[in-house]
C-alpha positions in Angstrom: 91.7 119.6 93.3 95.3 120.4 94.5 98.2 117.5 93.3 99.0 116.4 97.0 95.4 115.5 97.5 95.2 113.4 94.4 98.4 111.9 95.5 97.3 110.9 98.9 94.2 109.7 97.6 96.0 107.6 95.2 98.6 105.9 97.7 95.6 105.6 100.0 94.0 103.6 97.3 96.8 101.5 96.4 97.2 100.8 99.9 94.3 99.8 100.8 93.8 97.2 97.1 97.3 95.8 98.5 95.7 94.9 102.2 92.9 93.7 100.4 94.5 90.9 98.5 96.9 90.6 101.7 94.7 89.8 104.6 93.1 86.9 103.0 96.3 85.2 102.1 97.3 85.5 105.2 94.4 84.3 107.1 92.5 87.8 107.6 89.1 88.9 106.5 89.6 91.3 103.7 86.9 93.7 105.0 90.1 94.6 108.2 91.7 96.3 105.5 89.5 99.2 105.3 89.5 100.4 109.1 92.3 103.0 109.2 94.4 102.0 112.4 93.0 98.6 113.1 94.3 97.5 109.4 97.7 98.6 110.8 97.6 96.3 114.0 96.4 93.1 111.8 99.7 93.9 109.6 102.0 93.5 112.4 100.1 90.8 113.3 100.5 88.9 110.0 104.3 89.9 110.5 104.4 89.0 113.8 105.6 92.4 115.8 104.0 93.6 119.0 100.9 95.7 118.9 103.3 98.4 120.4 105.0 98.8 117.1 102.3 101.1 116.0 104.0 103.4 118.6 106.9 103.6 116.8 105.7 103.9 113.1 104.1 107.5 114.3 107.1 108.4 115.7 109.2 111.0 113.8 113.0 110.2 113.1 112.1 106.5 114.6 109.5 105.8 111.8 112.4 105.6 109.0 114.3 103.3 111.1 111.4 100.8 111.4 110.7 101.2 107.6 113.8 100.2 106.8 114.7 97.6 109.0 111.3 96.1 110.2 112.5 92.5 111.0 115.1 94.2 112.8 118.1 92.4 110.8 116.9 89.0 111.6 116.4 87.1 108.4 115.1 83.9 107.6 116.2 81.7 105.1 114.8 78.8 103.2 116.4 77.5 100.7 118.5 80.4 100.2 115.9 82.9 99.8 114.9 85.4 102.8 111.3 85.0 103.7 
């Protein structure tokens, strides 16, 4: 097997055991976590984006952007402490 495969297949894994213990936490059925795509839309629901946003993550140049600023610079605090 060639490295970049095992490394895929090893963030895809990682992923995917993240969503798992995610989702339910946040009020989703663990079992959305598997369905490439659909998985995706139930994140930005849990952080409460538009559906559109999935748009913008496949976008190349744009994609960074929305990785590093996802909320967009709005923060909330409680307590001191951004949520």
């Amino acid at each position: 097997m060639d490295t970049s495969f095992i490394l895929i297949l090893i963030f895809s894994i990682t992923t995917i055991i993240g969503l798992w213990k995610l989702f339910p936490k946040a009020g989703e059925e663990s079992w959305k976590a598997l369905i490439p795509f659909y998985n995706f839309i139930i994140w930005l629901k849990i952080i409460k984006r538009p559906w559109w946003w999935i748009f913008l993550i496949i976008t190349p140049g744009v994609n960074f952007l929305m990785v590093e600023f996802p909320d967009g610079g709005n923060h909330e605090f409680i307590n001191g402490e951004i949520i």
